[in-house]
Z-matrix of the N, CA and C atoms (Angstrom, degrees):
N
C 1 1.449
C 2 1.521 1 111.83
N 3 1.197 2 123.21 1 -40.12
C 4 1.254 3 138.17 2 174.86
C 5 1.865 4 112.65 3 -46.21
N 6 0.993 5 107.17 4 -45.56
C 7 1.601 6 107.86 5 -167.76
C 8 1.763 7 96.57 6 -83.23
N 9 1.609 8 115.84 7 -21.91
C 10 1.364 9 92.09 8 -177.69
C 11 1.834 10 103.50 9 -91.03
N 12 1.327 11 99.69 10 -19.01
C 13 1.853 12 95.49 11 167.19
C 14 2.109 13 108.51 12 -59.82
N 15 1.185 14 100.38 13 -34.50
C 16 1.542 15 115.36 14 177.99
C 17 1.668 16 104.02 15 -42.22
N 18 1.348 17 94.35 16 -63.17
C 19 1.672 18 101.17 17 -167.69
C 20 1.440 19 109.47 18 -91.13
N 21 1.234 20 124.96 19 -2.33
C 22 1.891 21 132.52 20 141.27
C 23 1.841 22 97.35 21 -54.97
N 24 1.098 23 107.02 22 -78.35
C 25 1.324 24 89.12 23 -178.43
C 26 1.038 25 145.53 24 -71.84
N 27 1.233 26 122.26 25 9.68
C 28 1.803 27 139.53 26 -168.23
C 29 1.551 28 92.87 27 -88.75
N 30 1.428 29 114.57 28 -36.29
C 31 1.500 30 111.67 29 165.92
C 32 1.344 31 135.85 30 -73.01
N 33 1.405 32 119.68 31 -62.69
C 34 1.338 33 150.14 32 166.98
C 35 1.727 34 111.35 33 -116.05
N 36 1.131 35 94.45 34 124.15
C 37 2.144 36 95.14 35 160.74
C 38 1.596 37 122.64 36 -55.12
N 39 0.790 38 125.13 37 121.85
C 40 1.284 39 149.10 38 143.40
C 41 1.771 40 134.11 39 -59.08
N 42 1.070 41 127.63 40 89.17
C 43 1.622 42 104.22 41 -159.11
C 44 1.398 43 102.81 42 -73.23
N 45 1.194 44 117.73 43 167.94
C 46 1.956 45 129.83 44 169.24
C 47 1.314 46 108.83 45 -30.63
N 48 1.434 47 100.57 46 -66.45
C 49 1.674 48 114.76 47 -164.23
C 50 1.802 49 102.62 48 -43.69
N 51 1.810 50 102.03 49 -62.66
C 52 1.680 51 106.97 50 -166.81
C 53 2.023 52 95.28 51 -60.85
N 54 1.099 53 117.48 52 -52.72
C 55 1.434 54 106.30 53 174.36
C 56 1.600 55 120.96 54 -51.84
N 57 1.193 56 150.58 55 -13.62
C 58 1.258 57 167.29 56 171.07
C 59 1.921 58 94.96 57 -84.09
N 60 1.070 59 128.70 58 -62.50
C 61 1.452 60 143.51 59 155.25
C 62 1.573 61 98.58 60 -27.04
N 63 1.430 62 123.74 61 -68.99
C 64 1.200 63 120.93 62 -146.25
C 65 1.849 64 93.13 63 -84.84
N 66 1.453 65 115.18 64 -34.77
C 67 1.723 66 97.54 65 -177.01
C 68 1.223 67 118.79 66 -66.12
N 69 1.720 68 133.49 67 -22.80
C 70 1.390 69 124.74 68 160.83
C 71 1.183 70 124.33 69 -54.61
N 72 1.191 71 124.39 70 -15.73
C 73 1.462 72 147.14 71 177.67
C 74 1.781 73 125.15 72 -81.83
N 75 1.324 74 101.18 73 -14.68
C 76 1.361 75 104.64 74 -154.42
C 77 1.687 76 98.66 75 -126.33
N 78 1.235 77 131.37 76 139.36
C 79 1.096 78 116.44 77 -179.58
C 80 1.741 79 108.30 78 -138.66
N 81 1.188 80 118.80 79 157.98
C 82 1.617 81 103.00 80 -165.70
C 83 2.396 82 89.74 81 -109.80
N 84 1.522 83 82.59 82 153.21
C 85 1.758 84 92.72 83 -174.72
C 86 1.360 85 88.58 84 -118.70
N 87 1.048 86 124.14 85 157.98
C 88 1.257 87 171.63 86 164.40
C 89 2.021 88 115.44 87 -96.06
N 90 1.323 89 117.40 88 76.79
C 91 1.478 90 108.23 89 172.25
C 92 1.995 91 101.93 90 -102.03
N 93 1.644 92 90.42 91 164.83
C 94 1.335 93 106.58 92 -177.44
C 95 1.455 94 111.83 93 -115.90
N 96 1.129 95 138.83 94 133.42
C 97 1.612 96 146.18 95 -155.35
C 98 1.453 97 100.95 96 -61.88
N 99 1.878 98 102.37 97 112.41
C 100 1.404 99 95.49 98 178.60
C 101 2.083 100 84.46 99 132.25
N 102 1.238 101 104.29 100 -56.36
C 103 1.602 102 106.37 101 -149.18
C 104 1.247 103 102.49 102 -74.88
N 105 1.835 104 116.56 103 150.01
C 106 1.702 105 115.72 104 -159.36
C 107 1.356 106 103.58 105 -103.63
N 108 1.305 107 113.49 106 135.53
C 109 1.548 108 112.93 107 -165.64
C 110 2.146 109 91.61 108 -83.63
N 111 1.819 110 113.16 109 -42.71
C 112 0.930 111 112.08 110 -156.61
C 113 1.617 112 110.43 111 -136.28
N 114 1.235 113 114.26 112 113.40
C 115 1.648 114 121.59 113 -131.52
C 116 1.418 115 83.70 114 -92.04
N 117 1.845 116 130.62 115 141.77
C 118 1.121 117 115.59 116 161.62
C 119 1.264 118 117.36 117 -96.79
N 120 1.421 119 109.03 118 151.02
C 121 1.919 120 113.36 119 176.38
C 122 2.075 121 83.40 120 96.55
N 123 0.807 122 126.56 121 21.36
C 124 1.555 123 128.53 122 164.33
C 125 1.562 124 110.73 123 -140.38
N 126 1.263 125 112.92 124 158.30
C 127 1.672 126 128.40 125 173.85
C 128 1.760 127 95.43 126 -62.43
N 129 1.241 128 104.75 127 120.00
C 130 1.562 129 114.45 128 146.74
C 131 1.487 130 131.54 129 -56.40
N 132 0.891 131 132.33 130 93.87
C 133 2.005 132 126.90 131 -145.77
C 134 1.624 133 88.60 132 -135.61
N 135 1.328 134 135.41 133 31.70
C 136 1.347 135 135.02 134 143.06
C 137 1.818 136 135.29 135 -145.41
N 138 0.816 137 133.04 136 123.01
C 139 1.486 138 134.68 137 156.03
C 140 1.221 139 112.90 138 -62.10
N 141 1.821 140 119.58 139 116.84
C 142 1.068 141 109.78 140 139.28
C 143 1.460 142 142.95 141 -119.95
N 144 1.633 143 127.72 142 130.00
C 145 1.158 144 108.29 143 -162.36
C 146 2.116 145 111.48 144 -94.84
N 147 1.402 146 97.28 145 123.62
C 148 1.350 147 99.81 146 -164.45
C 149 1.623 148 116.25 147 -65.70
N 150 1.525 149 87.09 148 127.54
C 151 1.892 150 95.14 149 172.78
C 152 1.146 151 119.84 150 -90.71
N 153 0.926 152 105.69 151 -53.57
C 154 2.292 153 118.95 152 173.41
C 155 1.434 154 100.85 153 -142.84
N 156 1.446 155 101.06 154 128.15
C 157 1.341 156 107.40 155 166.29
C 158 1.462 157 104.86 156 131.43
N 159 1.410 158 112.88 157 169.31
C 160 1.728 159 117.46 158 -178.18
C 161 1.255 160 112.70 159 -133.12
N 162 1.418 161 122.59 160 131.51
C 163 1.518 162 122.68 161 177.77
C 164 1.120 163 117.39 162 -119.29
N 165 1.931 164 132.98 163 150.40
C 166 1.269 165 119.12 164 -163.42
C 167 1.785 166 85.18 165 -109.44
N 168 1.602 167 109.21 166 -179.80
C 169 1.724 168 104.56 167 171.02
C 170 1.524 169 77.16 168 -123.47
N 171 1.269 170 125.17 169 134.84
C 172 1.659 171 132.84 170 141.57
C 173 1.236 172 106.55 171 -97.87
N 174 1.711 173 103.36 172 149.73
C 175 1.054 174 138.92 173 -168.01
C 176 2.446 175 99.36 174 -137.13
N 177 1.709 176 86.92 175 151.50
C 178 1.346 177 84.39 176 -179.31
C 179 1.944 178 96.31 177 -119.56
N 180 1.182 179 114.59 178 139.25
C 181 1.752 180 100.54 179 -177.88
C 182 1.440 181 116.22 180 -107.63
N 183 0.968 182 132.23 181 -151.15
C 184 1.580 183 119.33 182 -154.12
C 185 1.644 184 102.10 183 -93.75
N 186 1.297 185 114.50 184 3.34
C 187 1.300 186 118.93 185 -168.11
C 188 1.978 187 113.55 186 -116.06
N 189 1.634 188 83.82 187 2.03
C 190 1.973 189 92.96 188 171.65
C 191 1.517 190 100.22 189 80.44
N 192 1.523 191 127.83 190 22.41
C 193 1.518 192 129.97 191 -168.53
C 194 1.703 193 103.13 192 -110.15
N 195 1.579 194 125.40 193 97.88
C 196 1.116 195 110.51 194 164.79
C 197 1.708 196 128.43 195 -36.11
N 198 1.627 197 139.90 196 129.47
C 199 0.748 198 135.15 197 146.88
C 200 1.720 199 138.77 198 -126.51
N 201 1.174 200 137.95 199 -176.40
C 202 1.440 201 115.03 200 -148.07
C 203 2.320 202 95.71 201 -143.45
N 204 1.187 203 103.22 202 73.29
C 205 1.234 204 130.67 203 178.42
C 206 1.533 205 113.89 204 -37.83
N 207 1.346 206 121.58 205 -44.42
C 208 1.658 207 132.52 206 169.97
C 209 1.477 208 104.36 207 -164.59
N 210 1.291 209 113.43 208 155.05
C 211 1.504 210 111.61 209 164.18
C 212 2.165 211 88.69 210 -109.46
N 213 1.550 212 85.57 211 -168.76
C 214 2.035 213 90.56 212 -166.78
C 215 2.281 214 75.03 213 -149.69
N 216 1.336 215 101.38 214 171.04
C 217 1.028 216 114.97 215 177.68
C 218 1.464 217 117.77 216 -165.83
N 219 1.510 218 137.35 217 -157.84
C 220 1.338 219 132.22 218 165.42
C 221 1.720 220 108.61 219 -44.01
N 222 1.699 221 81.71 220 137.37
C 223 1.731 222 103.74 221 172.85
C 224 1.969 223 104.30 222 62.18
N 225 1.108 224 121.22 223 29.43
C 226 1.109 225 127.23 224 168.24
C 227 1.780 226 123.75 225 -124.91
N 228 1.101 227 131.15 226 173.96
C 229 1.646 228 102.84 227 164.54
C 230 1.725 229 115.83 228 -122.89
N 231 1.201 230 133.62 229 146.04
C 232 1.364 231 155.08 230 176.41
C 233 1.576 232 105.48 231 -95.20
N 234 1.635 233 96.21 232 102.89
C 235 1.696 234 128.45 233 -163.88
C 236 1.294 235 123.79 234 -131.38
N 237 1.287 236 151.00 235 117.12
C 238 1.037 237 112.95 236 113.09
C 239 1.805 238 155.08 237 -18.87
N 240 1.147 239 124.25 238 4.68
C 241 1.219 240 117.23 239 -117.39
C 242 1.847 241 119.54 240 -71.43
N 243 1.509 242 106.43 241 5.28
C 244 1.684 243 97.72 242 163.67
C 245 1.517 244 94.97 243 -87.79
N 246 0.830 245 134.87 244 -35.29
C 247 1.889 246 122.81 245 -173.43
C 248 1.630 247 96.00 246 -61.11
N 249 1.435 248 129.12 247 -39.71
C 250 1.506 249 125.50 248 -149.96
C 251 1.336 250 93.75 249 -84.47
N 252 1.613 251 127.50 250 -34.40
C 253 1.295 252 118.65 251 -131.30
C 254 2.387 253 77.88 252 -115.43
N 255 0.930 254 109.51 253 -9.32
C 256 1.544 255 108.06 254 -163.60
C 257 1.940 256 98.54 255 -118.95
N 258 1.434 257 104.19 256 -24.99
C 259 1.483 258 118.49 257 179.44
C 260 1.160 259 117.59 258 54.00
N 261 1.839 260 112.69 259 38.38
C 262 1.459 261 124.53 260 158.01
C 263 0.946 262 92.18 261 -90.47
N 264 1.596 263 99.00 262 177.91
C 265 2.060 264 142.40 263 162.41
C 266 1.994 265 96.66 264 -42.03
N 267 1.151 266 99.59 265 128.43
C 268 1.643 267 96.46 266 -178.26
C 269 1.736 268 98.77 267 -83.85
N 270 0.945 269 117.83 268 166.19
C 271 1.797 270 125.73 269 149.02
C 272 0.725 271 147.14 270 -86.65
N 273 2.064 272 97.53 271 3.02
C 274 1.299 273 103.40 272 -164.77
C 275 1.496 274 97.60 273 -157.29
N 276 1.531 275 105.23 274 164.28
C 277 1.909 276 111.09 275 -170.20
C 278 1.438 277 101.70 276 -98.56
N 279 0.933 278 134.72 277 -171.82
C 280 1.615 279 167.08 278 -147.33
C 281 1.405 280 118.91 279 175.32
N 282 1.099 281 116.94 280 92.86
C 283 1.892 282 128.34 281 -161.21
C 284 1.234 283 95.01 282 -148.59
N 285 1.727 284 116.10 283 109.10
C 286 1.114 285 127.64 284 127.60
C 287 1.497 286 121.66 285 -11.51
N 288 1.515 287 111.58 286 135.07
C 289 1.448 288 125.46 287 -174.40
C 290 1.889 289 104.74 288 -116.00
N 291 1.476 290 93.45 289 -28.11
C 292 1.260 291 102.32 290 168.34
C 293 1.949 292 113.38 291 -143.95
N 294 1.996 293 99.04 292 -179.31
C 295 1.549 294 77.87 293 173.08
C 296 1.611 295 123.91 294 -75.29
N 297 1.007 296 140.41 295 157.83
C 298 1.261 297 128.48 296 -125.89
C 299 2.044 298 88.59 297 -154.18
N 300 1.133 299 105.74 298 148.85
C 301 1.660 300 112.47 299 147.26
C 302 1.257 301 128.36 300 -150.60
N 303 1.554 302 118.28 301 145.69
C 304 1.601 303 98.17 302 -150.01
C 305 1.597 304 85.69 303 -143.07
N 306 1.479 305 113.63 304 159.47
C 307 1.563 306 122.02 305 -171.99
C 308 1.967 307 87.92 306 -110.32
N 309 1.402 308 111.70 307 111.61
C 310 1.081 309 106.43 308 -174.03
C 311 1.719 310 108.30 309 -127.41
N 312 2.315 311 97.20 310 155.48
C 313 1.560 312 95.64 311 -165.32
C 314 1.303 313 81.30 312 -117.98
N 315 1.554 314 112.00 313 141.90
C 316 1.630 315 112.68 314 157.40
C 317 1.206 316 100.65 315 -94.41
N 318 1.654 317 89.65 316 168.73
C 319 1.827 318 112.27 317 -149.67
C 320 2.236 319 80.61 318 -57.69
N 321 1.330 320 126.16 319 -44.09
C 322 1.313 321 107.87 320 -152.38
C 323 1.048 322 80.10 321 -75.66
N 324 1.180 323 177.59 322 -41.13
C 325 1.597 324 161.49 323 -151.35
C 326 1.377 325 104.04 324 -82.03
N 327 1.286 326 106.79 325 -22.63
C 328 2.042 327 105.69 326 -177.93
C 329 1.522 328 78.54 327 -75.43
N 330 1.199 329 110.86 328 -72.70
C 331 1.790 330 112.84 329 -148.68
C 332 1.465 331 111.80 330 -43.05
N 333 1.830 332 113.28 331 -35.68
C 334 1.129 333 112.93 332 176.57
C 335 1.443 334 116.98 333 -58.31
N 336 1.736 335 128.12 334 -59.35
C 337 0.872 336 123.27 335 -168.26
C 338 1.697 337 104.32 336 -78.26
N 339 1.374 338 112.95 337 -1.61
C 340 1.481 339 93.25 338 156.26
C 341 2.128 340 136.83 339 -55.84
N 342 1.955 341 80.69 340 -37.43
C 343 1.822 342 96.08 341 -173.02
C 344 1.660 343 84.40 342 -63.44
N 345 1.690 344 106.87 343 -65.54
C 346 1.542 345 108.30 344 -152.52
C 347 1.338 346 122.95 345 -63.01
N 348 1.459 347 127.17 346 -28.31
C 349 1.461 348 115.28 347 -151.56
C 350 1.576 349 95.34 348 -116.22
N 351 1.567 350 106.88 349 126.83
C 352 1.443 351 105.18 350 -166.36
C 353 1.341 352 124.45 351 -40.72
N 354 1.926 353 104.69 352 -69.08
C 355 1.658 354 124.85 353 -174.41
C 356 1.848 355 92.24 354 -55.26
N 357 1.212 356 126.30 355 -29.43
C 358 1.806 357 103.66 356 -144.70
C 359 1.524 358 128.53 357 -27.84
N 360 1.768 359 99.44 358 -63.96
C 361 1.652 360 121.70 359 170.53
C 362 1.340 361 101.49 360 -40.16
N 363 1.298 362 129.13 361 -43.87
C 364 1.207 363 110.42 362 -151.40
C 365 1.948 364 111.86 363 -86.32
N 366 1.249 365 94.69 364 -26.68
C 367 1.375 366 117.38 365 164.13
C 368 1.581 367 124.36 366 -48.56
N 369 1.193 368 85.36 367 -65.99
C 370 1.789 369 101.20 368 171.18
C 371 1.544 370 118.64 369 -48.86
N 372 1.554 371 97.61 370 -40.97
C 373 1.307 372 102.01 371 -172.01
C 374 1.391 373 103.04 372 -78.70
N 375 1.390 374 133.55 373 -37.12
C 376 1.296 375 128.54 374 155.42
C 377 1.971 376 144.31 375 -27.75
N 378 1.789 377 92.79 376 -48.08
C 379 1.316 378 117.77 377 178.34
C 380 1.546 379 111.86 378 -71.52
N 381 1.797 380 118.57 379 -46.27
C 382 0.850 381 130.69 380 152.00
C 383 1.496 382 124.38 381 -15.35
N 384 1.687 383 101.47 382 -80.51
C 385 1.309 384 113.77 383 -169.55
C 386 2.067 385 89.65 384 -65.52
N 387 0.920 386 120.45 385 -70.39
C 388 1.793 387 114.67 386 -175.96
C 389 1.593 388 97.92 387 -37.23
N 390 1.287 389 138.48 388 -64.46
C 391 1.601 390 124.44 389 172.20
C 392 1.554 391 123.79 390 -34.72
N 393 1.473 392 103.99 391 -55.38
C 394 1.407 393 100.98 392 166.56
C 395 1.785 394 123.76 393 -46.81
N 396 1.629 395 111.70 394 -58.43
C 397 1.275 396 95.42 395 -170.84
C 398 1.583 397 107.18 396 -76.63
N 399 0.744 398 129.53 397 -24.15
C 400 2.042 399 129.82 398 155.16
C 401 1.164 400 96.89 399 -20.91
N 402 1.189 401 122.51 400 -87.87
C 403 1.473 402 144.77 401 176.34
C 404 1.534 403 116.41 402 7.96
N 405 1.795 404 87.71 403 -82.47
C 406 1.387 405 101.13 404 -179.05
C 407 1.772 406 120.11 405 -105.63
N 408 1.031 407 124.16 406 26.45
C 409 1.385 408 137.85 407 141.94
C 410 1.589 409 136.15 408 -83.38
């Protein structure tokens, strides 16, 4: 939990108290190589930010052909994130490539530390935009 409070604050500060706030909130998973963190054709209803381990995102294209758009790994996060962030049907999976452990927020733990923790939004909106250009670079 610590390293993803790390990279909360590597952006914006965080005080003790809201970080003490945010570890009751946060709980770490345990996946096994193979198992889907983020089901497609269902609501995405978790963040996880990866500790060890590698995850691929599949995607299906207009022709019924699985394909595999980016994988994410340590110090990154394993998302849906238009299904999480819009709370439709995703388009896409979240499958572990290996066994994996991840410090993860459900969507009500986002929303919470959205009201409570000052920087959060602004953070997110930060990582976001840095995920995006990752992405496509």
């Amino acid at each position: 939990m610590n390293q993803l409070l790390s990279v909360f604050n590597s952006i914006l500060p965080i005080s003790e108290e809201e970080q003490m706030f945010m570890k009751q909130h946060l709980f770490i998973e345990n996946l096994k190589k193979g198992e889907v963190y983020c089901e497609k054709d269902k609501i995405c209803k978790k963040i996880g930010f990866v500790l060890e381990g590698v995850f691929k995102v599949m995607k299906i294209d207009s022709e019924g052909n699985e394909y595999i758009p980016y994988f994410t790994s340590e110090g990154h996060f394993a998302v849906a994130m238009e299904s999480f962030s819009d709370k439709t049907p995703s388009d896409e999976s979240v499958m572990a490539v290996t066994d994996a452990t991840v410090v993860t927020i459900t969507n009500k733990a986002f929303d919470l530390f959205e009201k409570e923790i000052t920087n959060f939004s602004k953070i997110v909106h930060l990582l976001k935009e840095k995920a995006f250009f990752e992405k496509f670079n």
